[in-house]
VEXDREN-2710 file (C-alpha; in Angstrom, 1 decimal):
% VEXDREN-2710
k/r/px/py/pz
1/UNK/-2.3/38.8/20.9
2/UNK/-3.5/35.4/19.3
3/UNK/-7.2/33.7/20.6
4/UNK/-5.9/30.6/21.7
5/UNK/-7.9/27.1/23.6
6/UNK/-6.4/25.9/25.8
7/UNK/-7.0/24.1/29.1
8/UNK/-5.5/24.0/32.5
9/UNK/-1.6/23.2/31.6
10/UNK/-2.0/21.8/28.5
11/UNK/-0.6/23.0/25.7
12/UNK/-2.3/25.8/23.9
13/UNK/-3.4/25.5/20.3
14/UNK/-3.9/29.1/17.7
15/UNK/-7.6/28.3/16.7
16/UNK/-8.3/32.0/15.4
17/UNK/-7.0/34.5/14.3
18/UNK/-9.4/37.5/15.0
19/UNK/-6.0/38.7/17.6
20/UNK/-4.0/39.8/14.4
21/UNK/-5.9/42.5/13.2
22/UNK/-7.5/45.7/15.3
23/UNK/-11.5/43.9/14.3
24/UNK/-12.0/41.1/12.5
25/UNK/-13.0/40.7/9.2
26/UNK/-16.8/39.9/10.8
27/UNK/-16.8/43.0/12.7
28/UNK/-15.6/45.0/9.7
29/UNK/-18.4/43.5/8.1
30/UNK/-20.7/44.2/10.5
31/UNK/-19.5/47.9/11.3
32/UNK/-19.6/49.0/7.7
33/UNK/-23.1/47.6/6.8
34/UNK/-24.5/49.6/9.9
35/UNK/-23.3/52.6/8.8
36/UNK/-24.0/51.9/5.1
37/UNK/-27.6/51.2/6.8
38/UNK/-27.7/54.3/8.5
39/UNK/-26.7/56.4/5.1
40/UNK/-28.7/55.0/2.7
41/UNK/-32.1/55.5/5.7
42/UNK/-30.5/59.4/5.4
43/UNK/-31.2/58.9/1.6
44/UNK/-34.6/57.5/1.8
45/UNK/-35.9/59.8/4.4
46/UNK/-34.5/62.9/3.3
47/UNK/-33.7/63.1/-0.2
48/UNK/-36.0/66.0/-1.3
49/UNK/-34.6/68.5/1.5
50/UNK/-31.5/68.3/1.2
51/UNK/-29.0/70.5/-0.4
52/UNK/-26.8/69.3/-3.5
53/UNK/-23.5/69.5/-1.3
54/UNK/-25.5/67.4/1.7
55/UNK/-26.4/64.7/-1.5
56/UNK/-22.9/64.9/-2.7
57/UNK/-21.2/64.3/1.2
58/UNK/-24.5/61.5/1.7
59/UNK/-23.5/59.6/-1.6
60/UNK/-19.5/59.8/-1.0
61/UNK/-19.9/58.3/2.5
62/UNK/-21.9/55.5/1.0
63/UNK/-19.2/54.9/-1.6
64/UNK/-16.2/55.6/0.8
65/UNK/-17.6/52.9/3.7
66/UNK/-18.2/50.2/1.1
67/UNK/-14.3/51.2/-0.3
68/UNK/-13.4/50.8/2.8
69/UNK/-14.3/47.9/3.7
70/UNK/-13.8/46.1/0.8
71/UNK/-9.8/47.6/1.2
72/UNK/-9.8/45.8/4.8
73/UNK/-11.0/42.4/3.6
74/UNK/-8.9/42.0/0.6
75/UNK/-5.4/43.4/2.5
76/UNK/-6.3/41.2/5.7
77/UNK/-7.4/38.3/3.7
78/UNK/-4.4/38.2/1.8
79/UNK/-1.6/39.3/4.6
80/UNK/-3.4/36.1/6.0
81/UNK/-2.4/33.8/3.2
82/UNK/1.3/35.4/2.8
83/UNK/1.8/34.4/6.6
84/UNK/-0.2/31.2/6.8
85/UNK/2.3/27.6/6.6
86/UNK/-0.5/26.3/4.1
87/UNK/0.0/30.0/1.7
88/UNK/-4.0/29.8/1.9
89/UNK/-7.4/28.2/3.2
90/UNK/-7.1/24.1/3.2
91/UNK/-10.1/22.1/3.6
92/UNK/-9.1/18.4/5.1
93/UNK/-11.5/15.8/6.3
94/UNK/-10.4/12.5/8.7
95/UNK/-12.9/10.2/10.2
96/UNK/-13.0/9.1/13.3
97/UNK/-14.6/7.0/15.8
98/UNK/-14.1/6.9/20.1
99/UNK/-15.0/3.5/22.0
100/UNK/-14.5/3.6/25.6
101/UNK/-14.9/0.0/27.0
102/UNK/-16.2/-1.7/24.1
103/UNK/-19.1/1.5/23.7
104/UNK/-19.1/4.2/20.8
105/UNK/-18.8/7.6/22.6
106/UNK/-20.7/10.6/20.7
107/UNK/-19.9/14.2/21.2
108/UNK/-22.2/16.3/22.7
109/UNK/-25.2/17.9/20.2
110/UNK/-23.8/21.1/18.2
111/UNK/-25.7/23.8/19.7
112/UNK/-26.7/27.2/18.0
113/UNK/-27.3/27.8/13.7
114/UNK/-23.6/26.6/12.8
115/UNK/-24.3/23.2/13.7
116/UNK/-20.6/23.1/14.5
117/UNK/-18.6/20.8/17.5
118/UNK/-15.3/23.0/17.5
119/UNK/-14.8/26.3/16.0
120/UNK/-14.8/27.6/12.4
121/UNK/-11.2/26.4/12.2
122/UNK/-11.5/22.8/13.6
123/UNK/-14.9/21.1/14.1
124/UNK/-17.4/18.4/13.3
125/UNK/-21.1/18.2/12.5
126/UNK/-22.5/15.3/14.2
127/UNK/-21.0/13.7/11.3
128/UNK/-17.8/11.4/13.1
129/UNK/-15.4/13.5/10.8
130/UNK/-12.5/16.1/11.9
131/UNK/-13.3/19.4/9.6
132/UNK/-10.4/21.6/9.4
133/UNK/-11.6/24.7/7.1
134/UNK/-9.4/27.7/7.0
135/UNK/-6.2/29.1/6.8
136/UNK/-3.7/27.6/8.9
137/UNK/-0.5/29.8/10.6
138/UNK/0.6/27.0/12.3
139/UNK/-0.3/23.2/11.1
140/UNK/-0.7/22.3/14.7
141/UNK/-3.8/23.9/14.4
142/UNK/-5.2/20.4/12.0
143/UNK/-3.5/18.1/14.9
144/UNK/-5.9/15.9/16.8
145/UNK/-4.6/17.8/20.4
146/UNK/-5.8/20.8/18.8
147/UNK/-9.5/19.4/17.3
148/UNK/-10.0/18.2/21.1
149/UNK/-9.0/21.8/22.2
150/UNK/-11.8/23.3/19.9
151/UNK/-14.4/20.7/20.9
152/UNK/-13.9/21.4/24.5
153/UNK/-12.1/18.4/25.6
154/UNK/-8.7/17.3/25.8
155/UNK/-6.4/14.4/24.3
156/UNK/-3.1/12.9/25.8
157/UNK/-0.8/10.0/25.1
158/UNK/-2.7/8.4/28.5
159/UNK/-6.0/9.7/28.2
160/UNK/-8.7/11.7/27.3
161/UNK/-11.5/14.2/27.8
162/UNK/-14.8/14.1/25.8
163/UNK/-17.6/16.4/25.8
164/UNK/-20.8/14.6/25.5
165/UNK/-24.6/15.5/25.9
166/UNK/-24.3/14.1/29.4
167/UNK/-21.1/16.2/29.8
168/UNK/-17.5/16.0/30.2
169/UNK/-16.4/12.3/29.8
170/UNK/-12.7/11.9/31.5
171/UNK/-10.3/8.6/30.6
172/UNK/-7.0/7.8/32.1
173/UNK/-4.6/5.6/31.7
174/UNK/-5.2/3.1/35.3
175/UNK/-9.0/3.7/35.0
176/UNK/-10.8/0.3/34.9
177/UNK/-12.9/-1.4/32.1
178/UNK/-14.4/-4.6/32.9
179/UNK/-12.7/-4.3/36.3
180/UNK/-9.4/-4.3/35.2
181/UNK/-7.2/-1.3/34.1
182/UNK/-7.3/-0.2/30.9
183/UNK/-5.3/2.6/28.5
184/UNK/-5.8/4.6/25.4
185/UNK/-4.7/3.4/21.9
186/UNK/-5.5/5.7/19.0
187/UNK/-4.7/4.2/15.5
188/UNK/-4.8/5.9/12.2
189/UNK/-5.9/3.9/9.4
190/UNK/-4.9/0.7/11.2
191/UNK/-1.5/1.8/12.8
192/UNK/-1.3/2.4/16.2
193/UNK/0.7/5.9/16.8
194/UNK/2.5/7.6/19.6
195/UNK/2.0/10.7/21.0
196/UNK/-1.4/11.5/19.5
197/UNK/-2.1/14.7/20.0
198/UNK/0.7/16.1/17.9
199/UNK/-0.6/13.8/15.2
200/UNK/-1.3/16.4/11.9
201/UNK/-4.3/14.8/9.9
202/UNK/-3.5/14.2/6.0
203/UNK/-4.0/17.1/3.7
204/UNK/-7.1/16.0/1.6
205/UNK/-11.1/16.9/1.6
206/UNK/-12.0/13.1/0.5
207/UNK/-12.0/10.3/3.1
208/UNK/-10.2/8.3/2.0
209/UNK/-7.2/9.1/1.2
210/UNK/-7.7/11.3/4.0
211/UNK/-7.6/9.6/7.3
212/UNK/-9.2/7.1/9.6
213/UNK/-8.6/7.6/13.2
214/UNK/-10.0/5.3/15.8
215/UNK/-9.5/6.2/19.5
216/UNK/-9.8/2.8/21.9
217/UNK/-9.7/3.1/25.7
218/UNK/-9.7/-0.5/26.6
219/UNK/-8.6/-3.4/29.0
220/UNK/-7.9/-5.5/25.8
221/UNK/-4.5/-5.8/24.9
222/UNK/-3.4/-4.6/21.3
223/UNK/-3.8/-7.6/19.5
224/UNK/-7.5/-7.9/20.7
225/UNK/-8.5/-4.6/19.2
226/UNK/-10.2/-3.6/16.1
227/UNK/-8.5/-1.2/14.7
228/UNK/-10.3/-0.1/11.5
229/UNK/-13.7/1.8/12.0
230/UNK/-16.6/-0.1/11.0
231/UNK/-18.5/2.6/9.2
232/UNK/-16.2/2.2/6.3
233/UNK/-15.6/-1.9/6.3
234/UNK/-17.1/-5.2/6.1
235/UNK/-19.6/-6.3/9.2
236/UNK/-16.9/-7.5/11.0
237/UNK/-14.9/-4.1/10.7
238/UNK/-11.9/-5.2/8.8
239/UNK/-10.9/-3.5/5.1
240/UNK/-12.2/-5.9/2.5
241/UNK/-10.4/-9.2/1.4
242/UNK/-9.0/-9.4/5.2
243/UNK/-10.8/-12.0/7.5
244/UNK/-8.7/-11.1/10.8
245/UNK/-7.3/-7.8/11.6
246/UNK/-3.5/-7.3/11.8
247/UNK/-3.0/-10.3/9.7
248/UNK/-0.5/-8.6/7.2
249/UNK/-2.0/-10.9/4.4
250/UNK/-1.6/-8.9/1.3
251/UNK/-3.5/-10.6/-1.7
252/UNK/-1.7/-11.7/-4.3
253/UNK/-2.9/-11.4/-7.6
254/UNK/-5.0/-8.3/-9.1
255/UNK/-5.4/-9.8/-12.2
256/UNK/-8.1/-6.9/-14.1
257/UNK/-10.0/-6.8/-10.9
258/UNK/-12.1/-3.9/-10.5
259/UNK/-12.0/-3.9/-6.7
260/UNK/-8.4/-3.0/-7.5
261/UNK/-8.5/-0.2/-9.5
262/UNK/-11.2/1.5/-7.7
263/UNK/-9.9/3.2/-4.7
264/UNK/-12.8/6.0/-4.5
265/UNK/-15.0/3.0/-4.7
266/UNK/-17.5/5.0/-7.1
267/UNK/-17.9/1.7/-9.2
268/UNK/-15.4/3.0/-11.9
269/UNK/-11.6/2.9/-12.4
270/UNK/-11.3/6.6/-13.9
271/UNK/-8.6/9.5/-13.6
272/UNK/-10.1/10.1/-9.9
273/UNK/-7.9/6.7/-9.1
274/UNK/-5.2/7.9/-10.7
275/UNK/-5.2/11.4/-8.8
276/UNK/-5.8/9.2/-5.7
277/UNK/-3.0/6.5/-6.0
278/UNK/-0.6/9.1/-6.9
279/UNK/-1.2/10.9/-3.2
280/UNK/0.0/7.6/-1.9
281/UNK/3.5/7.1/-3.5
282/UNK/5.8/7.0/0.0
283/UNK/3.4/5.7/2.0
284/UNK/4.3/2.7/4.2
285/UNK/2.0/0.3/5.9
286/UNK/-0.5/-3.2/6.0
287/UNK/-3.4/-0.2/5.7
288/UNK/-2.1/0.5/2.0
289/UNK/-1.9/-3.2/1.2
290/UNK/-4.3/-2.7/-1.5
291/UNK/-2.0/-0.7/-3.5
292/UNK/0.7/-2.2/-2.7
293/UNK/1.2/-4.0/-5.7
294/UNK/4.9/-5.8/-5.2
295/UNK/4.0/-6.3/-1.3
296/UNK/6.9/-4.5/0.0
297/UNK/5.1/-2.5/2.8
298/UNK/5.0/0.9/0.5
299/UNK/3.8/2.2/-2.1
300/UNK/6.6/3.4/-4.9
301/UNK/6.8/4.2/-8.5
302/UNK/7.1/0.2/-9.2
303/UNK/3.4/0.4/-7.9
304/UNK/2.7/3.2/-9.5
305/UNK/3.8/1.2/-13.2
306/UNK/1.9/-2.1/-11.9
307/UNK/-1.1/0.3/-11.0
308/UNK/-1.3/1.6/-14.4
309/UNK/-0.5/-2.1/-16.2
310/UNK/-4.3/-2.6/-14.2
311/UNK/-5.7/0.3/-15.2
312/UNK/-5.0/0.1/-18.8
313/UNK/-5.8/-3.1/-18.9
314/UNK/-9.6/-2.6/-16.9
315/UNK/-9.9/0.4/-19.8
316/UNK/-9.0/-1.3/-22.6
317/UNK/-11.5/-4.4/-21.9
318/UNK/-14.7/-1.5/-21.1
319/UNK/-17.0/-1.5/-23.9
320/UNK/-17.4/2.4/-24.8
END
């Protein structure tokens, strides 16, 4: 039987996987360095009196337990990866941020030594970024539905439930802000999406290309809302070279600007660029606009060839 989240009616999400094996690797762990504890005390304490068979049965034990449990991690560890959608551990980041009538909500502390908000699977460190670190069997394990599950709360497409250090914050669609009913928008990098909780983050560890998800329970209506977080824009939130959000402007001309080139904004247009413009071929949308070199709304090989014209040309003028 799989250990599973879940909460009232809502739909359940497979955050461990300790149910597919009689103990877990942990326990096996934990078992077999007890009683490779308790052998080598035998040794310690009682080496001179005993018997050559006794030292012979002693020292096989000792090897046998550590056999054994090095047998039970590799063959679980790998039936794992066989079985897992991802055919091994992943390790994806996505940022995000929650404002509930115009304030930033914070989840509650991480408590205990693994400084985690979630479970080993699906969590945050006080850090405003989804962590999904393991192997997944099911990839609705990475959804944002399932990294509310781990943190103790809940998402919905009309509300949501956060745990804070004040405790459980609740938000429904009809509740008021400002005195007037408000709802839940969540949009990722920019776009607003449906049905949020299904929502998979995007397979990468760097943020970006990884994503940027801002929940918004507000009275506003849509075209009132920020929707880029501010910890990774200009002071008034937007993505740089955009004075108003949801403008569409697209600049025109990249000539051999840097700013261009530089998508891991490490000061330097480098291979790293390349890797990371080549994870966005397919992508549509005004929160790609920097790449998007003919201004058609995605990002395709003709990009791709513009992209490098840039690069080449930003290389070629760099003084070795």
């Amino acid at each position: 039987m799989y250990v599973v989240f879940s909460h009232g009616e809502e739909e359940d999400f497979m955050l461990d996987h300790s149910g597919l094996y009689p103990i877990t690797q942990l326990q096996a762990v934990g078992y077999g360095s007890l009683i490779f504890g308790i052998l080598i005390a035998i040794i310690i304490l009682f080496h001179e009196k005993m018997h050559d068979m006794a030292k012979k049965i002693v020292y096989s034990l000792v090897v046998i337990t550590a056999s054994l449990v090095t047998i039970y991690l590799v063959i679980t560890t790998l039936h794992l990866n066989i079985i897992s959608e991802t055919k091994g551990p992943v390790h994806w980041h996505a940022d995000f941020e929650i404002w509930v009538c115009g304030k930033k909500i914070e989840l509650a502390e991480p408590k205990g030594l693994s400084n985690k908000q979630g479970v080993d699977l699906m969590h945050a460190h006080n850090d405003n970024r989804i962590h999904v670190e393991g192997v997944l069997l099911d990839k609705k394990a990475a959804s944002l539905g399932a990294f509310f599950y781990a943190i103790g709360g809940s998402l919905s497409s009309d509300g949501l439930i956060v745990p804070t250090n004040e405790g459980l914050a609740s938000f429904h669609e009809g509740d008021k802000c400002n005195e007037k009913p408000a709802k839940l928008y969540v949009f990722v990098n920019g776009n607003l999406i449906d049905n949020p909780s299904a929502y998979i983050i995007s397979p990468y560890e760097k943020v970006p290309p990884g994503d940027r998800i801002k929940f918004v329970f507000t009275e506003e209506t849509i075209e009132e809302i920020n929707t880029y977080l501010k910890d990774i824009s200009n002071n008034n939130g937007l993505p740089p070279d955009l004075e108003t959000p949801k403008t569409g402007v697209i600049p025109q001309t990249r000539a051999d600007d840097t700013t261009f080139c530089d998508l891991d904004l490490d000061g330097e247009c480098n291979n790293n660029d390349l890797t990371i413009f080549d994870a966005l071929i397919g992508k549509c949308g005004n929160e790609f606009y920097k790449s998007d070199f003919d201004d058609d709304g995605c990002i395709t090989s003709t990009d791709r060839d513009l992209y490098s014209q840039l690069y080449n040309q930003i290389n070629k003028n760099i003084k070795p």
